[in-house]
MARROFI-115942 format. One record per residue: x, y, z of N, C-alpha, C, O, CB in turn; residue in three letters. Coordinates in steps of 0.05 Angstrom, whole numbers, plus 5000, padded with zeros to 4 digits. Glycine has a CB too. Layout:
BEGIN
XYZXYZXYZXYZXYZALA
...
END
This chain:
BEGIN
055537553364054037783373051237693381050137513369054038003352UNK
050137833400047337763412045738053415046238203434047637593443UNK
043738113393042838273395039938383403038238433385043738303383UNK
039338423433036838383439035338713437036538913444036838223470UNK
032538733426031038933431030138943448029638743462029738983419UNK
029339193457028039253492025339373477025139593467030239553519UNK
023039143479020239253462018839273489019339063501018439023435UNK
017539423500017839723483020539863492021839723508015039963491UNK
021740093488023140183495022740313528020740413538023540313475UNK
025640243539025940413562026440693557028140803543027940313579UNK
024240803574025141133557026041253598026341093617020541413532UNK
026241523598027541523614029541883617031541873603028941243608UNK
029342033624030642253622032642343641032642253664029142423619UNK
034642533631037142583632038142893632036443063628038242443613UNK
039442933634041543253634039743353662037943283677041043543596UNK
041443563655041043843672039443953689039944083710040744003661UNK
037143893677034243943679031243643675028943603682034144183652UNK
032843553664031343303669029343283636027343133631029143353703UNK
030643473620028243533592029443363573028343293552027943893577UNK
032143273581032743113554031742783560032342653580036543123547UNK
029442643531028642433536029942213528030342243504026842433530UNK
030941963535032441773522031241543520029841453538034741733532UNK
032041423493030341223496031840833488032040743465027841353474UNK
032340743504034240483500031540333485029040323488035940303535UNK
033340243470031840033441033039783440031739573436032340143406UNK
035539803444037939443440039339373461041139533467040839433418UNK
039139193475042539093478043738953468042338773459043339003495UNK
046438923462048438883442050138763461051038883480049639133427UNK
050538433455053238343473054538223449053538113430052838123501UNK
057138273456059338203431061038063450061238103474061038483411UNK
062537863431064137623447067337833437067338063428063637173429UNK
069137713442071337843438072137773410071937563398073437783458UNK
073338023402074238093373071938113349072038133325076337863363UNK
069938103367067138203353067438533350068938663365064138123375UNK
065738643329065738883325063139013315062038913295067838923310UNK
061839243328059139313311059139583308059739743326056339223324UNK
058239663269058639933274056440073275054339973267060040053257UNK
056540363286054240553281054840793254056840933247053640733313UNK
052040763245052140993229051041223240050241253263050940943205UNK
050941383221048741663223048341763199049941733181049641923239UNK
045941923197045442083177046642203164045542313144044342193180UNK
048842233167050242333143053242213140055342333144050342653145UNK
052641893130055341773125056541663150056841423154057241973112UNK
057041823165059841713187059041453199056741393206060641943217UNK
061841263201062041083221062641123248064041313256063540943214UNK
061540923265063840943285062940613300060740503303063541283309UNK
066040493307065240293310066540163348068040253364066140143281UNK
065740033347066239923378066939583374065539443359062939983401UNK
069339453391070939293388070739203418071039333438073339393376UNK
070038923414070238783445073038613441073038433425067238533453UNK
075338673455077838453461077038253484075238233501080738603472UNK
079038133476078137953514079438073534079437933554079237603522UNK
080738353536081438583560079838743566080138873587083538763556UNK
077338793549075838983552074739043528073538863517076939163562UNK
074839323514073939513485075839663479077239793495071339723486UNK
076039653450076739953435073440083444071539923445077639933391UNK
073040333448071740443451071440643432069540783438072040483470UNK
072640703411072640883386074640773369076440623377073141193392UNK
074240833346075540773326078940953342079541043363073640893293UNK
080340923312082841183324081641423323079841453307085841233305UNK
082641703343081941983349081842123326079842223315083742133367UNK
085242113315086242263293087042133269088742213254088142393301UNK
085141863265086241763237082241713232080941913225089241383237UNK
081141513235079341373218077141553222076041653203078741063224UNK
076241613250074341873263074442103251072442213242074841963291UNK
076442193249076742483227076242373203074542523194079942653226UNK
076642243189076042203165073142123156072142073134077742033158UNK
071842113186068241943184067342273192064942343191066841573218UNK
068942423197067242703203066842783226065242973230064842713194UNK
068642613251068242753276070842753290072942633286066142633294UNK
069942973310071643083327071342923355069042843361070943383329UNK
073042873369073242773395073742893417075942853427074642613396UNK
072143053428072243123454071643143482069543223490072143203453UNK
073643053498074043073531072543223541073043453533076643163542UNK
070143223560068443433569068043393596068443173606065843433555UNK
067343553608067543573645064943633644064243773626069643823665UNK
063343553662061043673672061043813704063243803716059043453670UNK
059643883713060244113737060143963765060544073787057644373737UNK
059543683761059843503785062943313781063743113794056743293785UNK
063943423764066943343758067042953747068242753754069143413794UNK
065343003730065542753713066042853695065343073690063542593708UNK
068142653676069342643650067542473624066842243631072342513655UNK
066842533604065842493580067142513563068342733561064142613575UNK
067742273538068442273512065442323505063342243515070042003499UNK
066142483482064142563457065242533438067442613432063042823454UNK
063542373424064742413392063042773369060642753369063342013373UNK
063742913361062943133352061943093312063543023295065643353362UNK
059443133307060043153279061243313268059543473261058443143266UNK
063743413261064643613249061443913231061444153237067043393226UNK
060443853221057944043215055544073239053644223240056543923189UNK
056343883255054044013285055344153304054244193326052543763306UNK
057344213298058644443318057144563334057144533359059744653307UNK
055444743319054744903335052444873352051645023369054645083323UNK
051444613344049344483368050444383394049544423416047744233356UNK
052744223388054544143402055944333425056544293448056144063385UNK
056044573405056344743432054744933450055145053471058044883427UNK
052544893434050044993451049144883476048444983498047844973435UNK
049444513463048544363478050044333513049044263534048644143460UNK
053044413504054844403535054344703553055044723577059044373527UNK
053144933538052945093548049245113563048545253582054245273529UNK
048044963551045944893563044944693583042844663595045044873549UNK
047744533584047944283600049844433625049444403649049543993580UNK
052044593612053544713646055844403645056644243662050044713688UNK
056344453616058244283606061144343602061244563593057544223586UNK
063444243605066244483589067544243574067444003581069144693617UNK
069244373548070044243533072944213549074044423547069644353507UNK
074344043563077043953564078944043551080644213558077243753559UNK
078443893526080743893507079643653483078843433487083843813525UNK
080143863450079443623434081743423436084143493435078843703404UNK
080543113441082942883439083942853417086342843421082242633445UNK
083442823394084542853369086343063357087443043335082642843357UNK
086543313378089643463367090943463389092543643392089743783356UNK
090643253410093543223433094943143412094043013393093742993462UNK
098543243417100443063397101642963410100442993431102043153378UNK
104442783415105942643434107742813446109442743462107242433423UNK
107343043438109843233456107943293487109043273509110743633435UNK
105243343484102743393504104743193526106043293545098743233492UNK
104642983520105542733547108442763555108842623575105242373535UNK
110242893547113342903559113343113575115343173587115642933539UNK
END
């Protein structure tokens, strides 16, 4: 793993309106079958996996993610781009403030498609 800081940070804004501020701090290159996780404030993992095809891009939907406390959901924005979100299960309701203030829609949570969804 090669993990570089961006001093100072690139800051830089985003959404809707242009009010949300972001701010890049690392880049992170991982060789294959490297893995690095993120925390948050309250416990949860979530981790990201370089193969030599590409990434796992989340842990599993409906096994290790639910059990770290989030929800996974498919989101459209109004220029018809698709978004994974991962959800903290107790920020709900920011979460959904936040798509209704963004002019966001929830898809579908990925974590209760079951295999009948695909036949």
């Amino acid at each position: 793993m090669k993990f570089d800081p961006v001093l100072p940070p690139r800051t830089f804004n985003v959404g809707k309106d242009g009010s949300i501020r972001l701010a890049q701090t690392a880049t992170v290159s991982l060789a294959p079958d490297e893995l690095v996780t993120f925390t948050d404030d309250l416990g949860g993992e979530y981790d990201v996996v370089r193969k030599d095809w590409g990434y796992y891009a989340t842990p599993s939907l409906n096994g290790r993610l639910l059990r770290n406390g989030y929800k996974t959901a498919l989101v459209r924005n109004d220029s018809g781009q698709y978004f994974v979100m991962l959800v903290i299960n107790s920020r709900m309701q920011a979460f959904e403030s936040y798509l209704r203030r963004e002019n966001q829609h929830r898809v579908l949570w990925l974590d209760e498609v079951s295999e009948s969804s695909f036949k």
